[in-house]
C-alpha positions in Angstrom: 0.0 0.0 0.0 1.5 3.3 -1.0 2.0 5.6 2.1 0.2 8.7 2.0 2.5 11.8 3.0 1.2 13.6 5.8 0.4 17.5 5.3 2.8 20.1 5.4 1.1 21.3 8.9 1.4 18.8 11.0 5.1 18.5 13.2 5.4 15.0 12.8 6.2 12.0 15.8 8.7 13.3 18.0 11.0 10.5 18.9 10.4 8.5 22.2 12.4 9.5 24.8 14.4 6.6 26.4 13.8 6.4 30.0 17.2 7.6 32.3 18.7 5.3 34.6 22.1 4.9 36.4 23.5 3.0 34.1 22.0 5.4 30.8 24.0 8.4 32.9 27.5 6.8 33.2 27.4 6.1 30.1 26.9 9.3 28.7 29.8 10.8 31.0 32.0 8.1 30.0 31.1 9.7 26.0 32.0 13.4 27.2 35.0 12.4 29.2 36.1 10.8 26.3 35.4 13.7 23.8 36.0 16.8 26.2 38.4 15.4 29.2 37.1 14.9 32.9 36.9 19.0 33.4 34.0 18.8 31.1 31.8 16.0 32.9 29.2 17.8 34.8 25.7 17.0 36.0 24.9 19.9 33.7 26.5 18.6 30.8 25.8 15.0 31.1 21.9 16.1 30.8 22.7 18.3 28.0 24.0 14.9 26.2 20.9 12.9 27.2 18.7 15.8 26.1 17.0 16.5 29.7 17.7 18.3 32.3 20.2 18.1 35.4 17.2 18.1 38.2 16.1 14.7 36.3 20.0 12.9 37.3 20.0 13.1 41.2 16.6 11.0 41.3 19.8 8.2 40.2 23.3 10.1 40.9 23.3 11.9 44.6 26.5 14.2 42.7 29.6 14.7 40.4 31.5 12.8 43.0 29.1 9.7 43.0 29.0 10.1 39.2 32.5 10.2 38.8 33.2 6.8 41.2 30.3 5.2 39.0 32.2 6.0 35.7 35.6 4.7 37.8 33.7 1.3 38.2 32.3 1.0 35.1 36.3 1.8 33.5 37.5 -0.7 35.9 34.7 -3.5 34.6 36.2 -3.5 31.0 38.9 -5.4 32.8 37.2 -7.9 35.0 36.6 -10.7 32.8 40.9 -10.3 32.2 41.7 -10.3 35.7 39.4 -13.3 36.9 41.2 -15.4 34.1 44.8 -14.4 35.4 43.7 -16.3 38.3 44.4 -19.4 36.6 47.9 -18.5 35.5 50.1 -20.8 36.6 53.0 -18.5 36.6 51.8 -16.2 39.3 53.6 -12.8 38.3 52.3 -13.4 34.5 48.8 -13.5 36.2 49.7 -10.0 38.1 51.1 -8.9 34.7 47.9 -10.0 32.6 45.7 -7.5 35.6 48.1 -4.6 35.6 48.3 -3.9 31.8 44.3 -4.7 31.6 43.9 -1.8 33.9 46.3 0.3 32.1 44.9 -0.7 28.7 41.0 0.4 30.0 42.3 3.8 31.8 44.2 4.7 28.6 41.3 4.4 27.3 39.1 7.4 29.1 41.6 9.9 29.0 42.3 11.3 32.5 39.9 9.6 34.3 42.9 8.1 36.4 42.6 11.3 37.8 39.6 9.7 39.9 41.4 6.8 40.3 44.2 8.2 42.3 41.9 10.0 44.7 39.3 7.4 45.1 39.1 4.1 47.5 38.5 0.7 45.4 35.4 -0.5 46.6 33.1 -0.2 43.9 31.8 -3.9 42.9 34.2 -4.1 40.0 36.9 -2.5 41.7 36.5 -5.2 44.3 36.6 -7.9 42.0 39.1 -6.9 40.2 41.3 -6.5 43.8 40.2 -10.0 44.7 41.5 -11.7 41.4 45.1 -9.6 42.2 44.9 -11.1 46.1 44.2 -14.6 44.4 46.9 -14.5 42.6 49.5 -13.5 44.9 48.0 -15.8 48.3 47.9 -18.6 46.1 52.0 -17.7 45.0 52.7 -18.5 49.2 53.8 -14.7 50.0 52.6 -13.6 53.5 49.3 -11.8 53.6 50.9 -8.5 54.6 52.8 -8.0 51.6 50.0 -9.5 49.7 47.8 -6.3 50.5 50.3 -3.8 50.3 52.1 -5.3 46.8 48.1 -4.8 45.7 48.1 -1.1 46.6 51.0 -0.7 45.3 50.7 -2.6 41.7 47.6 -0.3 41.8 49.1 2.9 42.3 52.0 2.3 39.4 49.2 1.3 37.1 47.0 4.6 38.1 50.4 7.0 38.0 51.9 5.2 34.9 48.2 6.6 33.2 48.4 9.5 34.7 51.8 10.8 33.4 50.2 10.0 29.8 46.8 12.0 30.6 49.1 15.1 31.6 50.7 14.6 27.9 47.3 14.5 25.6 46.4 17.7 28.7 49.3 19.2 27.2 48.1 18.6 23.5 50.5 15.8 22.6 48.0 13.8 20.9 50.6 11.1 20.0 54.2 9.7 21.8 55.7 11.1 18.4 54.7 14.6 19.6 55.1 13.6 23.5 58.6 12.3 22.3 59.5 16.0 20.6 59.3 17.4 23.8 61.4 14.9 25.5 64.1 15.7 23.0 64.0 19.4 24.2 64.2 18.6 27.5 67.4 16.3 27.0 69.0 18.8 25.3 68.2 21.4 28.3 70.0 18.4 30.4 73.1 18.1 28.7 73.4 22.2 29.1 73.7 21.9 32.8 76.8 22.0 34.7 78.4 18.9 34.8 80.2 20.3 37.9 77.3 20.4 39.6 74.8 17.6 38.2 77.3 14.9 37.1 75.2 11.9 37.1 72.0 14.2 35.3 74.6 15.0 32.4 76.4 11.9 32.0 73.4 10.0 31.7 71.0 11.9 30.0 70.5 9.6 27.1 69.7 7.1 29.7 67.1 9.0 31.5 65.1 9.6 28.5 65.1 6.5 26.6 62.7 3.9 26.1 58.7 4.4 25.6 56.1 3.9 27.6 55.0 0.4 27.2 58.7 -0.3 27.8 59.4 1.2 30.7 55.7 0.3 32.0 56.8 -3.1 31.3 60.7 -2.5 33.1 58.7 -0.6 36.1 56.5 -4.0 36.7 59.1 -6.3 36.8 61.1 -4.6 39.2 57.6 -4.3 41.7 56.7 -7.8 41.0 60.9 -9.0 41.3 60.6 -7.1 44.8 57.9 -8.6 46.1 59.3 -12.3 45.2 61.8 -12.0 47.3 59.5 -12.4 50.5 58.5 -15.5 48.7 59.2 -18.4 52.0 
């Protein structure tokens, strides 16, 4: 049956508005984070995104700072699924390994949303699972419960400030590690300018200091944690 155009007066079917919840909200922050940087998510402009306005969120976020934890969690459960597989690694520091770059890999991914990470307590749900999978791992290597817990905290604070370092580069407007790498060059140069008199070891190992990227020394930085903590191995 051919369809009958409707007259030029009539405004037509809006579209249906899909109803808000929690979970409709952090996603839309995780999409402005990830197109205009943390700064930009607001209750205020998470609305604007969902086409409503702010006074409709709080019935599901109580604030920013609940909003930006739930986008935190949300970050952390693109890596859940890795980290409860590292469990079964039967080399225990490739199981660590497998969890530490997963939750490099997913904050890479949202820009400088480690920025909440380094501020914030992990105990979201995923957060929690993803801390249980790292305690598995390293109880079940024999290593004493104390330095269980804190090599956790600390495997999680490399991973967070490893991030971090890269967010303050793409804050900077080095979209790339080509452009991130120009600026090291500068800087190496400004090095070797310095007294030697007075900065030997900055001088004569300048070329040291400022080699290797970042997955490298990310990579160098977690063997040295994870070769640390073997050594309270009984």
């Amino acid at each position: 049956m051919t369809e009958i155009p409707a007259p030029p007066w009539r405004t037509g079917k809006r579209p249906v508005r899909q109803p808000l919840s929690q979970d409709a909200i952090v996603a839309a922050a995780i999409r402005v984070l990830d197109a205009e940087g943390l700064d930009a998510v607001s209750m205020r402009r998470v609305a604007q995104e969902l086409g409503t306005g702010p006074a409709s969120l709080y019935a599901h976020v109580a604030n920013k700072d609940e909003l930006y934890e739930l986008m935190l969690d949300a970050v952390v459960g693109e890596t859940v699924e890795e980290a409860e597989r590292a469990v079964s690694e039967p080399d225990w520091q490739q199981g660590a390994r497998r969890i530490a770059r997963a939750g490099r890999d997913a904050l890479r991914r949202h820009r400088d949303l480690a920025r909440v990470a380094m501020t914030g307590f992990p105990f979201a749900p995923n957060s929690m699972r993803v801390t249980e999978s790292y305690l598995a791992i390293l109880r079940g290597a024999g290593l004493p419960d104390q330095i269980v817990a804190w090599a956790v905290d600390r495997l999680a604070l490399y991973v967070t400030a490893d991030v971090l370092e890269g967010a303050y580069y793409y804050a900077k407007g080095w979209k790339t590690e080509e452009e991130a790498h120009a600026h090291l060059d500068q800087a190496a140069e400004y090095l070797r300018t310095l007294p030697a008199e007075r900065f030997p070891h900055i001088v004569s190992m300048v070329d040291a200091l400022m080699s290797g990227g970042s997955d490298e020394r990310f990579e160098q930085g977690l063997d040295m944690i994870l070769d640390g903590v073997a050594k309270y191995l009984p």
